[in-house]
Structures are given as C-alpha cells and as structure tokens.
PyMOL CGO cylinders between C-alpha atoms (Angstrom):
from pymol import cmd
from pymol.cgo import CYLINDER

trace = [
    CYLINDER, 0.00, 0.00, 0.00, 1.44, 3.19, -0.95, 0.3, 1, 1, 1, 1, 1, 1,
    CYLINDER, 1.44, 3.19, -0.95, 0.40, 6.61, 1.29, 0.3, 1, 1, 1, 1, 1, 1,
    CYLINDER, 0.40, 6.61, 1.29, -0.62, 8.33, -1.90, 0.3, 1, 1, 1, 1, 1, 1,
    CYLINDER, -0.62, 8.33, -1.90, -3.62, 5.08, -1.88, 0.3, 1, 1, 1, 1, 1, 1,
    CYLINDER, -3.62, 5.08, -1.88, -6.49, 6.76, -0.17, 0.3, 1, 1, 1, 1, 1, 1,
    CYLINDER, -6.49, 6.76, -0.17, -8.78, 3.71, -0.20, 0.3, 1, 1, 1, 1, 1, 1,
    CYLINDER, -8.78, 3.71, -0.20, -10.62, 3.42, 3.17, 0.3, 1, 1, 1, 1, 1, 1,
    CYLINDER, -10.62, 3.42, 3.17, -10.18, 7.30, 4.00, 0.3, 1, 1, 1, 1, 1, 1,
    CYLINDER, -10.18, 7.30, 4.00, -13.36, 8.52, 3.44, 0.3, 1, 1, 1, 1, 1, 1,
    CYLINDER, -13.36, 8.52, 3.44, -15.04, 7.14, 6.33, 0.3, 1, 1, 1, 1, 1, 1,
    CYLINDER, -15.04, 7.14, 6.33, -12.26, 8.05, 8.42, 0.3, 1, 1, 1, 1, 1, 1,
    CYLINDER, -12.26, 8.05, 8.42, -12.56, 11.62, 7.53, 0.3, 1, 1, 1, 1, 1, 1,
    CYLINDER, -12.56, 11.62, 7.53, -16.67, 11.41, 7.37, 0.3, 1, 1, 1, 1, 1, 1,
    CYLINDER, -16.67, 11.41, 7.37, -16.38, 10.19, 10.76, 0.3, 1, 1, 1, 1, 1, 1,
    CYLINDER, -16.38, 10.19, 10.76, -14.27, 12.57, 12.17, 0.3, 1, 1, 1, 1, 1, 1,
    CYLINDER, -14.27, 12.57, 12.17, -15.62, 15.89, 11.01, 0.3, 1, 1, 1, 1, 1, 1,
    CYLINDER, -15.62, 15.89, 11.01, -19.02, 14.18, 11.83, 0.3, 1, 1, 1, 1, 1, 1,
    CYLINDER, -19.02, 14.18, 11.83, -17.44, 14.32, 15.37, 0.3, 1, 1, 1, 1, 1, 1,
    CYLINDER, -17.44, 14.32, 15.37, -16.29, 17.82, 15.40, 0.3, 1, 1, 1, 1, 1, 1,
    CYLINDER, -16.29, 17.82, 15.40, -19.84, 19.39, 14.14, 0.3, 1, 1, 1, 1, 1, 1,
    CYLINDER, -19.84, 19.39, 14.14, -21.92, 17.57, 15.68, 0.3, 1, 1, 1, 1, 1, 1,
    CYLINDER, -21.92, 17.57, 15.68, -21.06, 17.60, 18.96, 0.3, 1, 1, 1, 1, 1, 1,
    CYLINDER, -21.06, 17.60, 18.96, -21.32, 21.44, 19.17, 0.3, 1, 1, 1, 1, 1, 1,
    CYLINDER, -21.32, 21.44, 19.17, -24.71, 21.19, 17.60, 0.3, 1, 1, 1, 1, 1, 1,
    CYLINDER, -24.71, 21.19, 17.60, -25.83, 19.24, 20.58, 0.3, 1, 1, 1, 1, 1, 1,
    CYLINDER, -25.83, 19.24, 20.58, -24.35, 21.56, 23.02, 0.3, 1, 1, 1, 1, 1, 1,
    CYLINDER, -24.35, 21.56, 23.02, -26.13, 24.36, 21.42, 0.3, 1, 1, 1, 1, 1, 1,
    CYLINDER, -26.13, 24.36, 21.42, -29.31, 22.27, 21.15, 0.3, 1, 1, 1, 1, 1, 1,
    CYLINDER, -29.31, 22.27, 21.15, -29.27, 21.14, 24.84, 0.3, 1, 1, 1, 1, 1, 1,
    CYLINDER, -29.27, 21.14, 24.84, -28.53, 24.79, 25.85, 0.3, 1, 1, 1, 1, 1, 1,
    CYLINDER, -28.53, 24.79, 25.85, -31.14, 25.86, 24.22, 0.3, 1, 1, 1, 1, 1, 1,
    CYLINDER, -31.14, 25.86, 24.22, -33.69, 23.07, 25.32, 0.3, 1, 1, 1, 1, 1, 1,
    CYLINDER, -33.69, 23.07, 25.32, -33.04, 24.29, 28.82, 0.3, 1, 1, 1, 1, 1, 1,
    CYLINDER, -33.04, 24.29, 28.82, -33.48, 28.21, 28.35, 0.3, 1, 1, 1, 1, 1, 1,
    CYLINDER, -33.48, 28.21, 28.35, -36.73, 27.34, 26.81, 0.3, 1, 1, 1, 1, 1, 1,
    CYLINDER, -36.73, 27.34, 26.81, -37.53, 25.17, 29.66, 0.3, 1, 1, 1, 1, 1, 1,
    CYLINDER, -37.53, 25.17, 29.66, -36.70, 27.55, 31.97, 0.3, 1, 1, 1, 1, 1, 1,
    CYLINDER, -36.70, 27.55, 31.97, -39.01, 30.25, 30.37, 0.3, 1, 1, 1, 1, 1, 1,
    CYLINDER, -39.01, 30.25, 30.37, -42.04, 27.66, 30.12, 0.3, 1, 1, 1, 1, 1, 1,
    CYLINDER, -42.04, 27.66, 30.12, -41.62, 27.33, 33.78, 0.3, 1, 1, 1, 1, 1, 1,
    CYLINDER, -41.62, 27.33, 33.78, -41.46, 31.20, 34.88, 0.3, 1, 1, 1, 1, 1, 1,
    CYLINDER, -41.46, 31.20, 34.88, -44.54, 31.94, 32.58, 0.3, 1, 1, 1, 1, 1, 1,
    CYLINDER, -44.54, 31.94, 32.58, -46.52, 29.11, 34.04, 0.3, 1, 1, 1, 1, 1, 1,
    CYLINDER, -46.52, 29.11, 34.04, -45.67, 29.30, 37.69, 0.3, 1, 1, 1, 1, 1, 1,
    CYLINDER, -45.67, 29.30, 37.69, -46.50, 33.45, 37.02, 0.3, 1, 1, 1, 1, 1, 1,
    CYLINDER, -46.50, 33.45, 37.02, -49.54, 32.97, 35.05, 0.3, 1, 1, 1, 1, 1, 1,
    CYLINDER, -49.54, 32.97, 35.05, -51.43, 30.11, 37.89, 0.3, 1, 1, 1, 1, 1, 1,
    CYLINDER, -51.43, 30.11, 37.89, -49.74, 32.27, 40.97, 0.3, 1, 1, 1, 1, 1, 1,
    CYLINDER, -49.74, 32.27, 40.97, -51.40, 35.41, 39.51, 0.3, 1, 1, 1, 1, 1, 1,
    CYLINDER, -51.40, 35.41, 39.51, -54.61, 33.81, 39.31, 0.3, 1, 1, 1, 1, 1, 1,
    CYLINDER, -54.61, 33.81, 39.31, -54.47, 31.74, 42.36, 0.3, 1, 1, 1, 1, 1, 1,
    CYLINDER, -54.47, 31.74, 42.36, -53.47, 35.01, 44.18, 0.3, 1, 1, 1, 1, 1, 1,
    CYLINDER, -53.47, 35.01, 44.18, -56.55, 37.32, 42.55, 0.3, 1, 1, 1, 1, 1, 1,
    CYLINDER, -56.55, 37.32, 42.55, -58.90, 34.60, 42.25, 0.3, 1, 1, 1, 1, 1, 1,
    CYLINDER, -58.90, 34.60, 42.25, -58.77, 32.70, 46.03, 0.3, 1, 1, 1, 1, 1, 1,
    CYLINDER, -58.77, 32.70, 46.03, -55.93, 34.62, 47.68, 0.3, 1, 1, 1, 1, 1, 1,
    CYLINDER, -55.93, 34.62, 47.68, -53.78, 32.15, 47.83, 0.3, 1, 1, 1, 1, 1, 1,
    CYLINDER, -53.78, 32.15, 47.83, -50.53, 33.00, 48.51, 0.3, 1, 1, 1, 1, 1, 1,
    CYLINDER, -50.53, 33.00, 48.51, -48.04, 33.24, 45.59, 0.3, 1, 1, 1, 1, 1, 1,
    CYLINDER, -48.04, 33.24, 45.59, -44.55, 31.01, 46.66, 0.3, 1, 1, 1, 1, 1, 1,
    CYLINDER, -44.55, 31.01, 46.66, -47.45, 28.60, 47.49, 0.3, 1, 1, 1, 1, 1, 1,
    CYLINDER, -47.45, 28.60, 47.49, -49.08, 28.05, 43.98, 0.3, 1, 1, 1, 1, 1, 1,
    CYLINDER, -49.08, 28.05, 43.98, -44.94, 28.69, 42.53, 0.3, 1, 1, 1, 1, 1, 1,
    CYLINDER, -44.94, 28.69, 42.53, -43.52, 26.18, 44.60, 0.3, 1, 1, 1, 1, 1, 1,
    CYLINDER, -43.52, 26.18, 44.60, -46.42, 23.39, 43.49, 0.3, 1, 1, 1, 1, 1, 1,
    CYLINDER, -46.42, 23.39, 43.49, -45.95, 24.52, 39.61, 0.3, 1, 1, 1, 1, 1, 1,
    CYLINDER, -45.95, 24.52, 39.61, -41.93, 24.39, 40.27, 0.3, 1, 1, 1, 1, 1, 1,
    CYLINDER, -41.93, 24.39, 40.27, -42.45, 20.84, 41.66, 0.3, 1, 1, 1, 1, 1, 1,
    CYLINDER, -42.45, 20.84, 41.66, -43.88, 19.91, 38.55, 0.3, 1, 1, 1, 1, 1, 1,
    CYLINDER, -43.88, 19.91, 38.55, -41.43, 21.65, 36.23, 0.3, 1, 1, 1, 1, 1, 1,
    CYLINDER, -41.43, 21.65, 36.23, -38.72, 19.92, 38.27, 0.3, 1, 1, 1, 1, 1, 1,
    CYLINDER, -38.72, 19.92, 38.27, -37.15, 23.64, 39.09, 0.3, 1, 1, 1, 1, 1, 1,
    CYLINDER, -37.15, 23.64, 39.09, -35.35, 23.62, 42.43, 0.3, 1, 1, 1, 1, 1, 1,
    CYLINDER, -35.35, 23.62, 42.43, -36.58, 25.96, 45.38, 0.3, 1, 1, 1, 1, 1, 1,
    CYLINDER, -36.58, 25.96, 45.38, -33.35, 27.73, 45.21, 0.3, 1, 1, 1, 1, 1, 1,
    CYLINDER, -33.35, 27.73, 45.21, -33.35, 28.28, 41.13, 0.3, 1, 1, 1, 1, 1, 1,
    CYLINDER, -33.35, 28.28, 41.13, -36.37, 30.38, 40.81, 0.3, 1, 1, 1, 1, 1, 1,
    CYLINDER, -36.37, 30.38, 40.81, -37.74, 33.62, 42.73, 0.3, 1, 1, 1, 1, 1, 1,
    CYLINDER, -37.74, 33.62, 42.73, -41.34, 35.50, 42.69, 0.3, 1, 1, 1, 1, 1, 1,
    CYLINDER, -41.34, 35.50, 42.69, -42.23, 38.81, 43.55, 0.3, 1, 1, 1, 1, 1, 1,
    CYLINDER, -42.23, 38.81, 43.55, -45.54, 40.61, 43.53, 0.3, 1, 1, 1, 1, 1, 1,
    CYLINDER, -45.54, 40.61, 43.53, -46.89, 44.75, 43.99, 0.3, 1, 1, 1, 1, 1, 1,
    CYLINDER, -46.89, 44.75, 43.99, -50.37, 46.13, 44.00, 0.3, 1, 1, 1, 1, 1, 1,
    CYLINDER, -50.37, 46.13, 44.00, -51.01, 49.49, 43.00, 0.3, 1, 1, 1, 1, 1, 1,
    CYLINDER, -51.01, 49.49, 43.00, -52.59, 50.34, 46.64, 0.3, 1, 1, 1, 1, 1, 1,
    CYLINDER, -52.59, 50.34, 46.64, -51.05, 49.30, 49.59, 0.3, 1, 1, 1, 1, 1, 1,
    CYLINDER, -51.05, 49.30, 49.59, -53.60, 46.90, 50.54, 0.3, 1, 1, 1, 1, 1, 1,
    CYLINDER, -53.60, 46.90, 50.54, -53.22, 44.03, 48.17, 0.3, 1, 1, 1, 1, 1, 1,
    CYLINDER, -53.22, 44.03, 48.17, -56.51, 42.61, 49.54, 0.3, 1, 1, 1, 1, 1, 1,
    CYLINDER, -56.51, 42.61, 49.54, -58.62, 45.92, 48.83, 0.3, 1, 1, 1, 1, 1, 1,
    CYLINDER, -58.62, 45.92, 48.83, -60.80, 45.38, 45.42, 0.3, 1, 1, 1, 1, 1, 1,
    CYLINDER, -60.80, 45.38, 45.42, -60.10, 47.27, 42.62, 0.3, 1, 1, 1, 1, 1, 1,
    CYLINDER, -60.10, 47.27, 42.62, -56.52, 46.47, 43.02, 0.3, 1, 1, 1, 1, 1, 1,
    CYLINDER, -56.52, 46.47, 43.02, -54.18, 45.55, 40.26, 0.3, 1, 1, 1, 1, 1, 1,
    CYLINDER, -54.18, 45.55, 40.26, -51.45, 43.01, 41.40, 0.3, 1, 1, 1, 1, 1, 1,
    CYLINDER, -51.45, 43.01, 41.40, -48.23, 43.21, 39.40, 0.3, 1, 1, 1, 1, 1, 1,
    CYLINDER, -48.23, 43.21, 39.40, -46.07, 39.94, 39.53, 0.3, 1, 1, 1, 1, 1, 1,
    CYLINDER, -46.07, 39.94, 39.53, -42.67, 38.84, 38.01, 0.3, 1, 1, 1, 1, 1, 1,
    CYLINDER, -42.67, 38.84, 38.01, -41.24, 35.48, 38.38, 0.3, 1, 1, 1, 1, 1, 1,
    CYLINDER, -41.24, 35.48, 38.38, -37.69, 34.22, 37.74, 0.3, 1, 1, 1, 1, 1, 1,
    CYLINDER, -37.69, 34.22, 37.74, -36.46, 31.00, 37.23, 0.3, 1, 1, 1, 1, 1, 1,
    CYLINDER, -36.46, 31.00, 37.23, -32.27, 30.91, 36.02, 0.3, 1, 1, 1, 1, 1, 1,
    CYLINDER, -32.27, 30.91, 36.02, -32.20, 33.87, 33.38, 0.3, 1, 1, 1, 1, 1, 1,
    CYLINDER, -32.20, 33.87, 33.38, -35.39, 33.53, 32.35, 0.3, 1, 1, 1, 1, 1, 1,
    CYLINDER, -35.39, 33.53, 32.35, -38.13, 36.21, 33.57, 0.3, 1, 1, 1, 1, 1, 1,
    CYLINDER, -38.13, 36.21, 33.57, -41.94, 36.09, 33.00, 0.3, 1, 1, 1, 1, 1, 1,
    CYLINDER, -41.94, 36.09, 33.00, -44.20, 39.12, 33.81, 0.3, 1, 1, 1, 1, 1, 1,
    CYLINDER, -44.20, 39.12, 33.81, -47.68, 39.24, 35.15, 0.3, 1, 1, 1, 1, 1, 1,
    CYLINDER, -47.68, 39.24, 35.15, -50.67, 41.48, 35.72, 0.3, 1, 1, 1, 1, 1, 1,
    CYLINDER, -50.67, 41.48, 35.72, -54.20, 40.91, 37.26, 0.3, 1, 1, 1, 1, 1, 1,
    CYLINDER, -54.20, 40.91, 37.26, -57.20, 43.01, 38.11, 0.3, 1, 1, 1, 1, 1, 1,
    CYLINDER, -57.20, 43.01, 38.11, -58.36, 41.97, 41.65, 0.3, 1, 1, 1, 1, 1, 1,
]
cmd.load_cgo(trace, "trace")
C-alpha cells in the first residue's frame, strides 16, 4: 500500500468531522432546550400564581412552589415577587403586578383583583 492510496479514508474523515460538528450542535441544542424550559416554567408558575393570588388569595410562593415541583425547578433556582397598586393588596379594585424568575429567564404578570 502506498500513502498516496487513499482507499478506506473517506469514512475516516466522514467520521471525524461528523465528530467535530456535531457535537457542538448538541451543546447548542441542549442549551437551548433548557433556556426554553426555563421560560415555560417562569410563565406558568407566574400565570397560575397570579390567578391563584386574585382569584382565592392564595398565597403566591405557594401556587410557585407546586408549579416548580412539577417543572422539576429547584426551590433555590427560581424567585417570585408581587406589587399592588394600593397598599392593601386585599382591597378590590386592586391591580397586582407579579414577576417570576427561574435561572435567566423572567416572566411578567398582571391581574385586576
């Protein structure tokens, strides 16, 4: 066999620069997987904490932290906050203003009362 023979070389080199692009590709895919579920999660636990809060009065880490059990989102990755425009947040006629954050993902909220 002489080196300027290249029989058998094109799988070689199919299989290596398969290697080198493709594994990026996943890393960017699995990166991005996880920022999306990490904004599905902050928009749901806002949107059923908001209404749970206007609707019932339910407290809002209360309805997060059952929507962030089923989102599998730790305690400690994911924060919620809430205003009302009076300072009684259990007067009617009050608009409750709520943000939730879960990693770098932040979903934004607002209810009538």
């Amino acid at each position: 066999m002489k080196l300027s023979d290249e029989q058998g070389s094109a799988v070689v080199e199919f299989i290596a620069f398969a290697a080198i692009l493709q594994v990026p590709a996943l890393l960017v895919a699995t990166s991005l997987v996880g920022v999306q579920h990490d904004q599905l999660a902050a928009e749901a636990m806002n949107r059923e904490a908001l209404r749970a809060y206007t609707l019932i009065g339910r407290p809002p880490q209360d309805t997060a932290a059952i929507v962030a059990e089923a989102f599998k989102v730790a305690e400690a990755r994911y924060s919620i906050s809430y205003d009302c425009s009076s300072d009684d947040c259990d007067a009617s006629d009050t608009w409750v203003s709520m943000i939730t954050r879960v990693g770098s993902a932040v979903a934004k909220g607002k209810a009538h009362r």
